[in-house]
C-alpha positions in Angstrom: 132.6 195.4 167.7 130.4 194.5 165.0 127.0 192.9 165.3 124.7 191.4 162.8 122.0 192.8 161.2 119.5 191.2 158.8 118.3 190.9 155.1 115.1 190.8 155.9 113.9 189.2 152.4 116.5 186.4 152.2 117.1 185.8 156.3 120.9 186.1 155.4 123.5 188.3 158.0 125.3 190.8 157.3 127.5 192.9 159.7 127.7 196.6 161.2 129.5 198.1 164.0 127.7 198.1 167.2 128.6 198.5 171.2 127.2 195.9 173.6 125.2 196.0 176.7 127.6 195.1 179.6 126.7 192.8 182.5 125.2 196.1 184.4 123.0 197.0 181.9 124.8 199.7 180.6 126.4 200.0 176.5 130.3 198.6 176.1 132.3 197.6 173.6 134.1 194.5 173.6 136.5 195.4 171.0 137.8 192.7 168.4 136.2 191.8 165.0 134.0 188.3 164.0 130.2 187.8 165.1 128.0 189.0 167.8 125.3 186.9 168.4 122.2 187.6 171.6 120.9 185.9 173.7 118.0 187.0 175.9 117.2 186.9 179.0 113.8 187.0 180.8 112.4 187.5 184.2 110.8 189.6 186.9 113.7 191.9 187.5 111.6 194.3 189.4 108.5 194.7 191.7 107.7 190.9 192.9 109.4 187.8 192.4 113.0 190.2 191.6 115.5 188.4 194.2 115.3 185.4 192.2 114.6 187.1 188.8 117.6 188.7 188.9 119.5 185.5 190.3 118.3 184.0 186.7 119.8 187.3 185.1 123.0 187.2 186.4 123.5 184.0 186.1 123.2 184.1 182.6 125.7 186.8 182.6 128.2 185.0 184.2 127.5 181.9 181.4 128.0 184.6 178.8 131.3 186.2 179.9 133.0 182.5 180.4 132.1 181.6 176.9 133.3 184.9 175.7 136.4 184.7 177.9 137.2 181.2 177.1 136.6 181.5 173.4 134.2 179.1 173.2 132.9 179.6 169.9 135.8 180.8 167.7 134.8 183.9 166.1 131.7 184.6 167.8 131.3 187.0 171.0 127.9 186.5 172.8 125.8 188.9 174.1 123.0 188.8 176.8 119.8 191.9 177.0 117.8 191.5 179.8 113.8 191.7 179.9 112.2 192.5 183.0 108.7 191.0 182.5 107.7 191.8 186.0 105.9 188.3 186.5 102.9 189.4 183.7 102.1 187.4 181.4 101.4 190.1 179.0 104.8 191.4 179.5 107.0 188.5 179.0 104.8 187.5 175.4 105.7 191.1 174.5 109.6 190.4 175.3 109.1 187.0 173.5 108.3 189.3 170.4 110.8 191.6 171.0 113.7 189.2 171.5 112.6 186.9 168.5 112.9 189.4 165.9 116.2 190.9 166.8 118.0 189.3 164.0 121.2 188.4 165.9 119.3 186.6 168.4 119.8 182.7 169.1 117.9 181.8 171.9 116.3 183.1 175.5 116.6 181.5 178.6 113.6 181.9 180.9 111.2 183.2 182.6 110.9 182.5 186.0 107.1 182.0 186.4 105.0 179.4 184.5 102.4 181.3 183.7 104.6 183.8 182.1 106.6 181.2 180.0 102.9 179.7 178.7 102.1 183.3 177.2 105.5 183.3 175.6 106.2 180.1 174.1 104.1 180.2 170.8 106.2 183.1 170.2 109.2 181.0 170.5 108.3 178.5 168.9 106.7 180.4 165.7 109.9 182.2 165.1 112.0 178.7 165.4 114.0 179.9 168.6 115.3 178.1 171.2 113.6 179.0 174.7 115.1 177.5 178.3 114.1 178.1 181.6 115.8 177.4 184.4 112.6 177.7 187.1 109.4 176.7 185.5 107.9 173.7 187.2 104.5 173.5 185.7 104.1 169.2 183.9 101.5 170.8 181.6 104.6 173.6 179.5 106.6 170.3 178.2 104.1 167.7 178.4 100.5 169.2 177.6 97.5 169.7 178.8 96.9 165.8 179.4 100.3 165.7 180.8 98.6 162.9 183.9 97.2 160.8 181.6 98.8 161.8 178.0 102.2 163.0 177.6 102.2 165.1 174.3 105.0 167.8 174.1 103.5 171.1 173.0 106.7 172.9 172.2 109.9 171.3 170.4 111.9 174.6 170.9 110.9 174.4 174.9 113.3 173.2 177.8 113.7 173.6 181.1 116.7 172.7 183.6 114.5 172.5 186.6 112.4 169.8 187.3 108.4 169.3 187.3 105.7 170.1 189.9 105.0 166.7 189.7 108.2 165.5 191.4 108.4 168.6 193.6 105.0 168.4 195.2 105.2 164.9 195.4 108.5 165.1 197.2 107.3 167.8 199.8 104.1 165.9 200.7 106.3 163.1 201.5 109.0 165.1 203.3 105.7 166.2 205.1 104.3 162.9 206.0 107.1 160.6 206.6 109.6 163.1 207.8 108.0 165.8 209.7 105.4 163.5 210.4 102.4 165.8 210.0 99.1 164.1 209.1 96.8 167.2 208.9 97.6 169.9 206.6 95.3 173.1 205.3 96.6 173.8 201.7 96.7 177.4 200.2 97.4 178.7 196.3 97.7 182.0 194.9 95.5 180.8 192.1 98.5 181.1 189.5 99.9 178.7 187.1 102.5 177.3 189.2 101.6 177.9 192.4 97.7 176.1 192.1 99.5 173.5 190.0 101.4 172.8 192.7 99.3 172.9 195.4 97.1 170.0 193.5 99.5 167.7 193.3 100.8 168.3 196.7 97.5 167.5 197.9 97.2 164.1 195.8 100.2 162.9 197.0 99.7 163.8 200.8 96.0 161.9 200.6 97.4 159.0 198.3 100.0 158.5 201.7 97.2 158.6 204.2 97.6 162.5 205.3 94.4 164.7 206.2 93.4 167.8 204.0 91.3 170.0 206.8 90.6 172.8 204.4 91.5 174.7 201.3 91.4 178.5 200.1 93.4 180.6 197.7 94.6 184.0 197.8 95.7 186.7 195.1 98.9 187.9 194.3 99.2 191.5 196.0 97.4 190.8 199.1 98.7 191.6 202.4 96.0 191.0 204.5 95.8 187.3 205.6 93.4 187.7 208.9 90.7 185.7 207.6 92.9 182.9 206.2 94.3 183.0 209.3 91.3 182.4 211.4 90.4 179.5 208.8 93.6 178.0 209.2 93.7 178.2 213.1 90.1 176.9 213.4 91.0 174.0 210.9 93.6 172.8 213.8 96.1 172.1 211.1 99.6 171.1 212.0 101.3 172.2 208.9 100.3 174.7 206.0 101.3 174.2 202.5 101.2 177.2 200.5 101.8 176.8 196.4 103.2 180.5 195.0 105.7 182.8 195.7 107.8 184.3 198.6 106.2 187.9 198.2 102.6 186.9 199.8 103.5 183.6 201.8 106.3 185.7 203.9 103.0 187.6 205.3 101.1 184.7 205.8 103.8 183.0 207.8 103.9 186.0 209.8 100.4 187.0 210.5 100.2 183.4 211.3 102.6 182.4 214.1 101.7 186.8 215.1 98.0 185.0 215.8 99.2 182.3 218.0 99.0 179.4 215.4 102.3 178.0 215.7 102.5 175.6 212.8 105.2 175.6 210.1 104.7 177.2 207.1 105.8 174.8 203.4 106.4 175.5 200.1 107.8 175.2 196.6 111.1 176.9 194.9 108.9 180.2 194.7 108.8 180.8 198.0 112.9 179.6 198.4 114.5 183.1 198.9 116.7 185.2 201.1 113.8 187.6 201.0 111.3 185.2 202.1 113.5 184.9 205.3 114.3 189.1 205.6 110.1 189.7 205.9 109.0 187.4 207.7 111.8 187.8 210.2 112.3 185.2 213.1 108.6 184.3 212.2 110.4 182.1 209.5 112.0 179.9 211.8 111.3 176.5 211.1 109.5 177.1 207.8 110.4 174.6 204.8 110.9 175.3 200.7 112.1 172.4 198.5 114.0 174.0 195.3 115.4 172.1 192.7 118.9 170.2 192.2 121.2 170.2 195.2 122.4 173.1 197.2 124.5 175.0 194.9 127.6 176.1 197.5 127.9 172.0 198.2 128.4 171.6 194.4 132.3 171.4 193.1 132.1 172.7 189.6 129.7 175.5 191.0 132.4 177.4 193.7 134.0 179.6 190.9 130.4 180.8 189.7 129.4 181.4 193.2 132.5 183.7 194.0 132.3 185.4 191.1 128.5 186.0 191.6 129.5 187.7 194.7 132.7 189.4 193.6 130.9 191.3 191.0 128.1 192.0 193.7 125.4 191.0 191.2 122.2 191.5 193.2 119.6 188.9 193.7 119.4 185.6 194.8 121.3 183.1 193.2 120.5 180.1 195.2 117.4 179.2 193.9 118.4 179.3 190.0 121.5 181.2 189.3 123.3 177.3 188.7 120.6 176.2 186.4 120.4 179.8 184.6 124.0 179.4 184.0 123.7 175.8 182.8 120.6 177.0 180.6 122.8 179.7 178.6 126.2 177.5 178.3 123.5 174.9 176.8 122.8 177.5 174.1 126.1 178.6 173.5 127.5 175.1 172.9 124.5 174.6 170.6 125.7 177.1 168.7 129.6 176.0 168.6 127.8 172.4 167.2 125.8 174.7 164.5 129.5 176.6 163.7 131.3 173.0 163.2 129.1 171.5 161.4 129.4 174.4 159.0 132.7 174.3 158.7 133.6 176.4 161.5 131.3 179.5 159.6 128.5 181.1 161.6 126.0 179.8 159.2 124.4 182.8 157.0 120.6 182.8 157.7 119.1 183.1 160.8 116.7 180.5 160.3 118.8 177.8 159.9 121.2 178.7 162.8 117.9 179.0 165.5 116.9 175.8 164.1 120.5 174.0 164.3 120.3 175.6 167.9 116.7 173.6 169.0 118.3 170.6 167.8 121.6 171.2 169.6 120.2 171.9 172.6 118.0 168.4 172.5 121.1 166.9 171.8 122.6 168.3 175.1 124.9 166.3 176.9 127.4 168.0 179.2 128.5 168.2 182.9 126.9 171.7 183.9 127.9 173.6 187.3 124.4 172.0 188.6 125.0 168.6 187.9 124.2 166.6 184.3 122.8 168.6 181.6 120.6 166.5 179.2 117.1 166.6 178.2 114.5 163.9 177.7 111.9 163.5 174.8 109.7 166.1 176.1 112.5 168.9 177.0 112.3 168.2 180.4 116.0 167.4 182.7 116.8 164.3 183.5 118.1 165.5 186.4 115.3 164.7 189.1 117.5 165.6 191.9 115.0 167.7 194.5 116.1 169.6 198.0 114.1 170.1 201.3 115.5 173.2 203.1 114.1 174.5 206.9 114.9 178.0 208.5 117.1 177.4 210.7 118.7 180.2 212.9 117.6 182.6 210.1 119.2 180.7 206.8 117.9 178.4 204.9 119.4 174.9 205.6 119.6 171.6 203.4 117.8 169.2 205.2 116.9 166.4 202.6 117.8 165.5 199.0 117.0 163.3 197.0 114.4 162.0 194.1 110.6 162.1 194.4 109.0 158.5 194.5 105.5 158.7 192.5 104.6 155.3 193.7 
């Protein structure tokens, strides 16, 4: 297969004979001549956060081997590499380097955490690249610091195909209010990007419908021991517990929880929406409530063929949470670049440069029906699809049990 390399002094391609890295993570050769072009991938696809990491992985993978079955791009044969960032910042702003100056390189879609994606998008955007995740939640990534009171978009090469905290938190607290009917709730973050952003707004909204905060407290990634949250949580009298972060640390707390007599259920965002989430905590689970973006993916038409091939291949990971989006992410990309290839007279256009910047613009320009719904994005990168699911524990899955839109009154 052959692969491009670059002229580092001009930015111009040239091509060499290379192997691939198959969907397993191993080298292969597709076989056939034209032009290989990568795209990464980024995510925790070890230690914490890894079910649904490498659900974003995979779902990519699938994206990739339709386009290159189909032919969607005459000529060109896609490639993915996978970064494992393992949910540090640190990490992923290293992968951002790495993936931005391999020369055949086009665009990345990820990460799964927010406060990885902030460390990596400067990178992104310096080297003109395309970035687009398919989990981060946090207003403040596409529309700035001021994002409550002054919507300014950081980031032009930045898009995500899930939707904001600010619809998802607002959602949950009114899922909380109005449908579970709760009207005191103790409210706990893992002090991260996403999960305190989360927590805040959740918190706003519950007030702002007339619910009753009875305490607050955070916790740090890693911990284990929850006995004196536990204590503050049962003395509080609380009927519910909203926890903003990830399934790793809030399966425990749901456990030592109900294990201390405090029978309340346990609610979070997409982080904590995971098959693991449910294997840890065990029947303690039961009854406990995520909301996760878009609509179930296994009621969705256009999604049934990626779901059975997900599981044919026995791709591991979750791919409830994002696989759909990840997918949509990637194709996004891809058909970015078939516009770039048309418009240049059906030539993979010679410099770099110009091809990641044709890509941004293609990808703003996004307008398809994706396996998750509508695929489009708005002036600030965001999805206009709002579209937002409440799911409950029930008889040890995870079961749809509202969707819709968030009102923000």
């Amino acid at each position: 297969m052959v692969i491009l390399t670059s002229v580092m002094a001009t930015g111009a391609l040239t091509l060499t004979a290379c192997g691939s890295r198959d969907d397993k993570g191993g080298d292969s050769d597709n076989g056939g001549g034209g032009t290989t072009l990568t795209i990464g991938v980024d995510a925790p696809l070890s230690g914490e956060n890894s079910t649904t990491g490498l659900g974003i992985q995979y779902g990519a993978q699938i994206a990739v081997d339709d386009a290159n079955k189909n032919k969607l791009v005459p000529g060109v044969t896609f490639k993915l590499k996978a970064f494992d960032d393992k949910a540090q910042p640190a990490t992923g702003q290293s992968n951002a380097t790495t993936i931005t100056g391999d020369k055949t390189a086009v665009g990345a879609v990820g990460p799964l955490n927010s406060g990885v994606a902030q460390s990596m998008q400067q990178v992104f955007a310096s080297a003109n690249m395309v970035q687009i995740s398919p989990s981060n939640t946090n207003p403040e990534l596409t529309q700035g610091k001021n994002w409550q009171t002054d919507k300014k978009r950081p980031y032009k090469t930045y898009f995500r195909t899930a939707t904001t905290d600010e619809l998802q938190g607002s959602f949950a607290a009114d899922y909380a209010f109005n449908g579970l009917k709760k009207k005191s709730v103790y409210v706990v973050d893992d002090k991260q990007t996403y999960g305190a952003g989360l927590a805040k707004i959740f918190t706003e909204q519950f007030k702002k419908l007339g619910g009753n905060v009875v305490g607050t407290d955070h916790i740090n990634t890693g911990d284990k021991d929850f006995g004196s949250l536990v204590t503050k949580i049962k003395n509080a009298k609380a009927d519910l517990l909203y926890y903003g972060g990830q399934y790793d640390e809030s399966s425990l707390i749901t456990k030592q929880l109900k294990g201390a007599g405090v029978k309340i259920p346990l609610f979070g965002g997409d982080g904590m929406f995971a098959s693991t989430y449910i294997e840890t905590a065990g029947a303690t689970s039961e009854g406990d409530l995520a909301t996760a973006v878009g609509v179930p993916a296994d009621t969705l038409p256009a999604a049934k063929t990626f779901i059975e091939t997900y599981k044919s291949k026995g791709y591991k990971g979750d791919y409830g949470a994002y696989g759909a989006y990840s997918y949509d992410a990637t194709t996004a990309i891809i058909k970015a670049v078939k516009a770039a290839v048309d418009a240049n007279g059906g030539k993979v256009p010679s410099d770099i440069n110009a091809l990641r910047s044709s890509v941004v613009d293609g990808v703003q320009k996004s307008d398809f029906e994706g396996i998750s719904g509508k695929v489009a994005f708005d002036q600030y990168g965001d999805t206009t699809n709002k579209q937002l699911t409440v799911y409950q524990v029930t008889k040890g899955a995870w079961k749809a049990v509202k969707t819709g839109t968030a009102d923000l009154g």
